[in-house]
N, C-alpha and C positions, 0 to 999 in steps of 0.2 A: 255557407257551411264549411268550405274547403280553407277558405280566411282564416272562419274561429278556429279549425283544428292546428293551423299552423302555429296561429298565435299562443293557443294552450301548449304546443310542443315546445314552442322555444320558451315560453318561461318556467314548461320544466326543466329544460336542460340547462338555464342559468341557475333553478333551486339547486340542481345536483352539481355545476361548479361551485358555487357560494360553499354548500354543505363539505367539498370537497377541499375545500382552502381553509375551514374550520379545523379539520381533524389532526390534531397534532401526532399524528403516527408518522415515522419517520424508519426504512430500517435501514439496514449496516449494508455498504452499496458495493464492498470489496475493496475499497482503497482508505478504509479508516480502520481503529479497530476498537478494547472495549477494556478498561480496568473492572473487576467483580472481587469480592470474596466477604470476610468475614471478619467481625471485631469485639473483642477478647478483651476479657479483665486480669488482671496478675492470677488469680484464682483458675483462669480459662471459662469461663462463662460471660455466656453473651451479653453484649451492651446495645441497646438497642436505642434508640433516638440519636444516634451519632452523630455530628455535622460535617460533611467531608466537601471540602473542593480540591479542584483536579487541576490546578494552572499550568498552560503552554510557556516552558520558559524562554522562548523564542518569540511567542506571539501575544502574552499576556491575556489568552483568549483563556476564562475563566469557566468551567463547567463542577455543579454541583448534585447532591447527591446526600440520603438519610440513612444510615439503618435501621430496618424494620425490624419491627416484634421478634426474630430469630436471628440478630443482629447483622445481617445481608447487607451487601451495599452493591449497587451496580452502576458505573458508567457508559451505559449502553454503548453510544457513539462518539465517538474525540478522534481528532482529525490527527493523524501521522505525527510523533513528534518527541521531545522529553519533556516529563511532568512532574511537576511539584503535587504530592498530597499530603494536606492538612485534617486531622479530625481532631474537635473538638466536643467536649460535654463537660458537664457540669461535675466537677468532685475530680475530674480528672486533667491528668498535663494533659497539653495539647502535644500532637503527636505528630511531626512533619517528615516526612518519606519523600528522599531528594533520588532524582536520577531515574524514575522511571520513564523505561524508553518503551513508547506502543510504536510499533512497526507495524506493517500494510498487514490486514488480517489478522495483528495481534490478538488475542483473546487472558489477559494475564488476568492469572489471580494471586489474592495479598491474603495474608492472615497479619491485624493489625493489633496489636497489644499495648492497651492503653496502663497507664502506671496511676497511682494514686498520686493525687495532689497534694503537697503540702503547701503550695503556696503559690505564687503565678509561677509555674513552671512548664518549661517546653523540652520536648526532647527529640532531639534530631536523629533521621535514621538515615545513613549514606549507603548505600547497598546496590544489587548490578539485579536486573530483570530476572524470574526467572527463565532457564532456558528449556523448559518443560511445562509445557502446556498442560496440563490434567484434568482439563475440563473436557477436550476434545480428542480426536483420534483423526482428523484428515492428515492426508502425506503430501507437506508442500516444503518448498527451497527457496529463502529471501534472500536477495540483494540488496543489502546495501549503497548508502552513498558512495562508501567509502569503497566497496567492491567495481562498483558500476565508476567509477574515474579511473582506476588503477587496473583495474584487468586488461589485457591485451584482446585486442578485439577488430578485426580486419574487415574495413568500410565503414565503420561508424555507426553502422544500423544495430542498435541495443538489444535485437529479438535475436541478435546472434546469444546474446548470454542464457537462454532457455535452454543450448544444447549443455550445458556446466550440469545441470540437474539430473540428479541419478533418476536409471530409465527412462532418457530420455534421446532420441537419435537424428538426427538429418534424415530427412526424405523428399522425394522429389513433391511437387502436389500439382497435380493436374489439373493446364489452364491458370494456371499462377505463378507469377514471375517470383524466380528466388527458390529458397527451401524451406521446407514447412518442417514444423517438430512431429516426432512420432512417440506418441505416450504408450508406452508398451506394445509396440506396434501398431498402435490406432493411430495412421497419419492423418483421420479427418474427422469431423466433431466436435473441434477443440473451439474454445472461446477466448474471446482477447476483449479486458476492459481498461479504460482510460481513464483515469480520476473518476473511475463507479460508473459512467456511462457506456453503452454498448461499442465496442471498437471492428467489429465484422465486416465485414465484405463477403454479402452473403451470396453474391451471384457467383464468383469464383471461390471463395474458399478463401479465408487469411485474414490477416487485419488490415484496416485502410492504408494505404500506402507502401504496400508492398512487405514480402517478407525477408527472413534476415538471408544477405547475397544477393539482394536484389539493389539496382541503383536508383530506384526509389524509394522513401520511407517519410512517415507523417512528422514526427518531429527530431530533433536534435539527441544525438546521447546526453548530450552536457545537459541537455533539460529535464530530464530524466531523475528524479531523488532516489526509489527504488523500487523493486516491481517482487511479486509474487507466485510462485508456479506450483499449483496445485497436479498432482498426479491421481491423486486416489480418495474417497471416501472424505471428498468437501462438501461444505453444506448447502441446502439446497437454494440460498439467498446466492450463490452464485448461477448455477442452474443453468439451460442450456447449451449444455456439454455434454458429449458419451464418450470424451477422452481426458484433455484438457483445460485447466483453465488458467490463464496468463494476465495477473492482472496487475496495472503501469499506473503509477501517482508520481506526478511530471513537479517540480521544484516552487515551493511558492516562497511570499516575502516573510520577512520579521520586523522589527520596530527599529532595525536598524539596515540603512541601505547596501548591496553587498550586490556581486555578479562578478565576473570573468571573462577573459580573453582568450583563444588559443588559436592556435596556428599547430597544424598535425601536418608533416611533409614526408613524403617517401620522393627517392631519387634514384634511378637508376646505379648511381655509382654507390650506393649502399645495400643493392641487392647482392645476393649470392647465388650461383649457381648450384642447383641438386644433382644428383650422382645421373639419373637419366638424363637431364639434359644437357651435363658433359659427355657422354655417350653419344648421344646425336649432335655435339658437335655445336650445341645452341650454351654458349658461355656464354653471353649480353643477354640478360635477361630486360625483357623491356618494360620495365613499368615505375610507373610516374604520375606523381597524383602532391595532390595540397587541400587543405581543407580547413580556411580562415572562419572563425566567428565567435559570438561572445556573447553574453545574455547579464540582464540586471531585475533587481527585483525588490521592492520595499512594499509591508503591509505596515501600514500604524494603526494599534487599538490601543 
C-alpha cells in the first residue's frame, strides 16, 4: 500500500514539472526592461495589426510583437541594450526607430506614426529615449556604463556607487563587514539582485560577498554594465524589501569579440597629507595598493 502511494506521488510531481516547463509565462526579473506604447495614422487613429520587431544592435537578438484591436504594442521583456524598431503594414511606409536604449528597469513608451505609402517607402526616425517614464511612478537612480568606468571610486567594490543616489547614506550594519546603504534611514530590509537572481546574504544582512569598504566583494567593477537603485514606490516584481532595492546586470558578449585590461596603482609617493594629520605630525601617509585584471567576452547569434 505504502509502495502504490509513493509511486502515485512521484508521478504526480513529474505531471506538475512537465506542466510546469510548458507554461510560457515568463516575468521582468529586474535586470531587463520593456519597450510599450501605441501606433498612429497621420489622421491620429489607431492602426491596429501592426508588425513590429525590436532588434539588439549589439547582439542581433531579435524580439517581435503586433498591435492589437486599440493599436497597443508591448515588448514585455528585452534584455539591457540599444534597439532597432521596425513596424510594418500594409498601405503604409515602414517605419524604423533607431537608437533606442532600454536600460536596467527601463519601462519606455513610443507613440509610432505611420505615413501613408505611396510606393516601397521607409522612413527612418533617429531620436534619443525618452527620459520620463509615464507609465510609472517608482523613485530609482541608473548607472551607467559609462558612469560605473569613469566615476572615482575607493577599492573597487561597485556597491560604493549606491551612496551617489539621492537619499541615500552610509551606515554601519551589524555583524557585516563594510557599510551598508541607509534608504531614508532604513539601514536594513534592503535587497541586492544580480542579473535577476536573488544576491542576499540573508544570515548577516548585505549581499554575497561583502559590502561597499569591505575587502571582499563577489565580482569585478570592470564587469559590472550597470545597476539600479530603487528608493521608493517600485514594483512589486522586485519585492522583498521594506527599504531598498539594488539591482547589478554584470557585462555580456556581442557578435563581435571585445574585453579589457587595467592595472589601478596607488603609491604612497602620490598620497597627500590632510590638515589633521599634519597636526599630529603624521605626514607619510601610508598606503599602497595595485589592482591588475582584465575580462573578454563574445556572444555570436
Amino acid at each position: 500500500m505504502k509502495t502504490h502511494r509513493a509511486r502515485h506521488g512521484v508521478k504526480v510531481l513529474v505531471l506538475i514539472f512537465v506542466l510546469g516547463l510548458t507554461v510560457p509565462m515568463r516575468a521582468q526579473l529586474g535586470n531587463e526592461g520593456s519597450i510599450e506604447g501605441i501606433v498612429t495614422d497621420p489622421s491620429g487613429a489607431v492602426v491596429p495589426g501592426v508588425s513590429l520587431k525590436a532588434r539588439n544592435t549589439d547582439t542581433s537578438a531579435t524580439f517581435t510583437a503586433t498591435s492589437d484591436a486599440s493599436g497597443l504594442f508591448r515588448f514585455l521583456i528585452l534584455p539591457v541594450g540599444t534597439y532597432e524598431l521596425v513596424a510594418e503594414h500594409s498601405g503604409f511606409a515602414t517605419l524604423v526607430e533607431k537608437n533606442v536604449v532600454v536600460a536596467i528597469g527601463a519601462k519606455i513608451n513610443l507613440t509610432l506614426s505611420l505615413r501613408l505609402a505611396t510606393g516601397k517607402e521607409t522612413v527612418v526616425v533617429r531620436s534619443e529615449t525618452p527620459l520620463l517614464e509615464s507609465t510609472r511612478s517608482q523613485v530609482s537612480t541608473t548607472a551607467d556604463a559609462r558612469l560605473v568606468a569613469n566615476l572615482p571610486l575607493n577599492g573597487r567594490n561597485f556597491l560604493g556607487f549606491v551612496f551617489l543616489t539621492p537619499g541615500v547614506a552610509p551606515a554601519i550594519v551589524a555583524g557585516a563587514s563594510g557599510v551598508g546603504p541607509s534608504f531614508g534611514g532604513q539601514r536594513g530590509m534592503n535587497s541586492y539582485l544580480l542579473d535577476g537572481v536573488d544576491n542576499n546574504q540573508t544570515f548577516l544582512g548585505g549581499p554575497l560577498g561583502g559590502l561597499a569598504g569591505s575587502d571582499r566583494y563577489q565580482l569585478s567593477q570592470e564587469a559590472v554594465q550597470e545597476f539600479q537603485v530603487n528608493t521608493n514606490a517600485y514594483s512589486a516584481e522586485l519585492g522583498r524589501a521594506g527599504a531598498g532595492v539594488v539591482s547589478v546586470i554584470t557585462k555580456s558578449g556581442t557578435n563581435e569579440l571585445h574585453g579589457s585590461l587595467f592595472w589601478y596603482f596607488r603609491d604612497r609617493g602620490l598620497n597627500a597629507a590632510g590638515l589633521i594629520s599634519k597636526n599630529l605630525g603624521q605626514v607619510d601617509v601610508l598606503i599602497k595598493a595595485a589592482n591588475p585584471g582584465g575580462r573578454s567576452r563574445r556572444q555570436v547569434i
